[in-house]
Structures are given as C-alpha cells and as structure tokens.
N, C-alpha and C positions, 0 to 999 in steps of 0.2 A: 293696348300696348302703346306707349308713349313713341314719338319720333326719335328721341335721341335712342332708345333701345332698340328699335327697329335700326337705327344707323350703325348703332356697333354692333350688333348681331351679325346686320350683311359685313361690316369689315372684320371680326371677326373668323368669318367664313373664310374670306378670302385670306387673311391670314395664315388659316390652316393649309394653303396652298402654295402658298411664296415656297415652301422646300422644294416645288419641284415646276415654276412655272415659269418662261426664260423670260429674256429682258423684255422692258419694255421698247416699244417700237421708236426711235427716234433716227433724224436725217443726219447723216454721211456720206461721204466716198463713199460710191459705189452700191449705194442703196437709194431704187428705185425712187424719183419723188412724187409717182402716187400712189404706189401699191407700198412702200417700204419693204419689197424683197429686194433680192441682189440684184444688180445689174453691174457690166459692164463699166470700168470707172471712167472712157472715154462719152460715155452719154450719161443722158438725166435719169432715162426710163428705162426699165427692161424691154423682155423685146413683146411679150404680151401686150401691156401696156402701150408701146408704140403701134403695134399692129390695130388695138383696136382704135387708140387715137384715131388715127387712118381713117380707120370702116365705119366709127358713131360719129364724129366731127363731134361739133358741140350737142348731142344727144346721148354722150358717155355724163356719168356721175360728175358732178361737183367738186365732190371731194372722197375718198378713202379712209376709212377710221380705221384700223386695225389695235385690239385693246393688248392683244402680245405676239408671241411668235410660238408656232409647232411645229417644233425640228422631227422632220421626216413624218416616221410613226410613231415613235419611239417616245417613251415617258406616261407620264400619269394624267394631263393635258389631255393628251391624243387619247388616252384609255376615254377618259370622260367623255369626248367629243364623240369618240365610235357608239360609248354605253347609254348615254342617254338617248339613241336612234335604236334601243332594243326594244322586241317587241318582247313580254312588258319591259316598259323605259325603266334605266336602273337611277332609282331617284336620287340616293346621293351624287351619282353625276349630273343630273338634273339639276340640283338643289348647287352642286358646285359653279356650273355654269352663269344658275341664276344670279349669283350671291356676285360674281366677277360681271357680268352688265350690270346687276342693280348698284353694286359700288361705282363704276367705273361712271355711269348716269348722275349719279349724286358727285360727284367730285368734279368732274371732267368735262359734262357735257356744253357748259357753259363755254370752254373753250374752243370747244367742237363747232360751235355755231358762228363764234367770232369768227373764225377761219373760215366756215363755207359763207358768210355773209347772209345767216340764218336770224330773224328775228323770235321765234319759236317753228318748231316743227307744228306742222298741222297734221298730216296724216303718216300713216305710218304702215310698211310693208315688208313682207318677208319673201325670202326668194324660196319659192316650190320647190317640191322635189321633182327632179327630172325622171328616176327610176322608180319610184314608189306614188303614180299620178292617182291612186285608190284612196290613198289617206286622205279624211276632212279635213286637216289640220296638219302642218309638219311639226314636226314633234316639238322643235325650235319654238315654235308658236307660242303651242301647249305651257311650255315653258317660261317662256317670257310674257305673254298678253296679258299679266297681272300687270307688269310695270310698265306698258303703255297702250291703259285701258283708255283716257281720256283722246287718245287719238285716232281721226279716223282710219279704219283699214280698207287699205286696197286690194280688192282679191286681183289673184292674176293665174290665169291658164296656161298649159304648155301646149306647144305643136308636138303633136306627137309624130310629124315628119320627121323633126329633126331628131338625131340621134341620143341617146338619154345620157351618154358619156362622154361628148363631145368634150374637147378641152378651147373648143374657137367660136369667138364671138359671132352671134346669128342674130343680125336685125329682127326675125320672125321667130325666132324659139318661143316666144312667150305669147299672153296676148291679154291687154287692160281692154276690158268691155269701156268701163268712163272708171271717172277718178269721182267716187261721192260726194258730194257738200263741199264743190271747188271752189277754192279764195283766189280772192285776188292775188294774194303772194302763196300759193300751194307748194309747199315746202316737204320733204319728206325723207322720214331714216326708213333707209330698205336693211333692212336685216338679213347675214346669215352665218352659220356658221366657222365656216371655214373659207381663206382663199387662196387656191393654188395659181390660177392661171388668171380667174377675176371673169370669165367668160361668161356664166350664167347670170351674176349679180349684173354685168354690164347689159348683158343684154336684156335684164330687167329693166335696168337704168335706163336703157335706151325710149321703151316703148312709155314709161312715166314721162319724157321728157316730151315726148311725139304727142302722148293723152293730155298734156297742160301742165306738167309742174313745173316750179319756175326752178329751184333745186332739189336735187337729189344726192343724198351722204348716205354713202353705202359705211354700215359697220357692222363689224367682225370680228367672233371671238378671238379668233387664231388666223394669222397670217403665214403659212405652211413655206418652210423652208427645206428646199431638199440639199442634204450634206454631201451628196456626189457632185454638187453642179460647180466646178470650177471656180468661177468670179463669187461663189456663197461662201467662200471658205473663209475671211475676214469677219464676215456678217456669223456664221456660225460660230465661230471661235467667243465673238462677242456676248452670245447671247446662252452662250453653254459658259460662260464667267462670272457673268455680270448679271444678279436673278433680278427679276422683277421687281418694279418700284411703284408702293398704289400710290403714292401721291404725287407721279408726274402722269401726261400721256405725249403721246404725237406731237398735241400743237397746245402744249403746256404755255400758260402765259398770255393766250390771247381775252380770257376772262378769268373773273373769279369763279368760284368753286360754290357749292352746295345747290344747284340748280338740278330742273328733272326734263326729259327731253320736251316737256308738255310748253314750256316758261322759264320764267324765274324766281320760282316760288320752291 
C-alpha cells in the first residue's frame, strides 16, 4: 500500500469525525497556557496547572499538546475515548482514535517539536492505568504502538500507595526503573488519552525528567472540558461552534508539515 493511500485513508478517517469533534485547541483569554483549558482571565494558568507548577518546578512537562477538546461526557468523542477501554476494545473507536494521532503526527508534529525545542523525539511513553494495574498493555498502547514503533519505550509502574483516582499531582505515583538506550538529548512524547486535571501525565513527566530526559511533551487526544465550571463558559461556547480544523494545531506555524514523531522524514 502506497504512502500517499495510507495518508488519505488516515484523513479520510478523521474526516468521518469532523461532524462531531469540537474545535481545535488554540491560545486566548482565559485559556489556560499550558494545559489549553479554562482559566481564570486574571492569570496565565488554571489552578491545576499553577498548583503543580509549584510542586514539579522544572520536573513538570515541557510542553502540553492537546490534539482537541471533550466537552464533559457528552458526544461521540467521549463515546469513543470510554469504548476503546472496553473489554473486548470496541475497534471502530480504536480505529477512530487511531486515525486522529496518526493524522495529527503526519501534519503537526513538526510543529510540535519547534515549540518544545525538540530535535526528534527518541523515546516514547504512555501513562499506565492507575485503576486497571493487571493489564500488559493500556489499551492506548495496543492502539497506537504501530505509529511509534521506531521509538524507544519507557515502561513505568505505579505506587499503589497512592490512590488510583486521585485528581493531584504525586511526585511518587509512578516509578521509571532507567530510561533505555539514553541519549545525549533524550527527548520523549508521553502519551494519553484524556486530560482533566493533567495530574497523572505530570506526575509521569515528573519522574522522566528525575530518570534523564532532557524533554518531555505530554500529548492528548482530548483535553476534557467541564460545561458547569464558570470561567469554561467562553471556552465552551467556542468549541460547541467552531468544529475542528485538521490542518491547524496548538502551535501551528512553528514548522512545516508531513513529518512522523520519529524525524523528519
């Protein structure tokens, strides 16, 4: 199967999705600038965001990628994000997931990296499941680890001190034994799929950054918007208007386009 049919295939996919998938993530009043949720339009950050600022200093994440937004629970998004964590995974949402990383990788990711000050990603990690520590694999994984097979993976454990639902950053929630086949520049996309609060990704971020990476860019299907929270109501208005657009992201413009998280190839 040729490249270019494999590239419209995956936007094709995504395609079928634009009916029902909210805007893309971009900076404004009043949205957060690293998480891209709501905040408060007297500050930069929400208050998650600022709390863990605080508590990681410079052992939080690099940078934030968020590829759209998942208002509440509500929509067809959120169905897919719950359904492919079914035991059995339900593969069209699987196959939808896939198709919005693997587009969003080929068009975007070049920009992604201008902005963390990313030469190529080396390795590459997913954040565990807190409540499900039995599974080999998160399902997440299962699902993406075709599209960044070339990079190395980091496994990572959880304490099972800490509680499995916490919504607050825990320097020890997690824990990297070493980071394999370390470079000199060890660079790394932690993957997952959802962010509410940004607590477990960070506190993965945290212990990557403690083990030797130089950056870490957390990205995310869905950056979770809740419609009751006050200061969200601009932010939600916008993105229940305004659908999705695959050919900007976050930090559109800092490279060109058709690159894979591996390079520039």
């Amino acid at each position: 199967m040729s490249g270019e049919y494999r590239r419209y295939s995956v936007r094709a996919h995504v395609e079928v999705q634009l009916a029902y998938l909210h805007a893309t993530p971009v900076q404004a009043p009043g949205v957060c600038r690293t998480c891209f949720g709501a905040c408060e339009l007297k500050y930069a950050n929400c208050i998650p965001c600022r709390d863990i600022e605080y508590a990681a200093g410079v052992h939080r994440a690099d940078l934030v990628v968020p590829i759209t937004y998942r208002k509440g629970s509500e929509g067809q998004h959120s169905q897919n994000l719950r359904m492919y964590k079914q035991v059995p995974a339900n593969k069209a949402a699987a196959t939808n997931l896939t198709a919005l990383f693997a587009h969003f990788c080929q068009n975007h990711i070049t920009c992604v990296k201008a902005a963390a000050d990313v030469e190529h990603f080396t390795h590459v990690c997913f954040v565990p499941s807190t409540k499900n520590r039995s599974q080999a694999r998160h399902p997440l994984e299962e699902a993406l680890a075709s599209k960044v097979r070339s990079l190395r993976r980091i496994s990572v454990g959880v304490n099972p001190d800490v509680q499995p639902d916490s919504r607050s950053f825990n320097s020890d929630w997690f824990v990297v034994q070493s980071i394999p086949d370390p470079q000199p520049q060890t660079d790394v996309l932690l993957i997952d799929d959802t962010w509410v609060t940004g607590s477990r990704a960070q506190s993965v971020a945290y212990q990557l950054k403690r083990s030797g990476a130089r950056r870490v860019v957390i990205m995310v299907l869905a950056r979770q918007i809740q419609p009751g929270y006050g200061p969200a109501r601009p932010l939600v208005e916008r993105i229940s208007s305004v659908p999705y657009d695959m050919d900007i992201c976050a930090f559109h413009g800092h490279g060109r386009v058709g690159a894979s998280p591996e390079g520039d190839g």
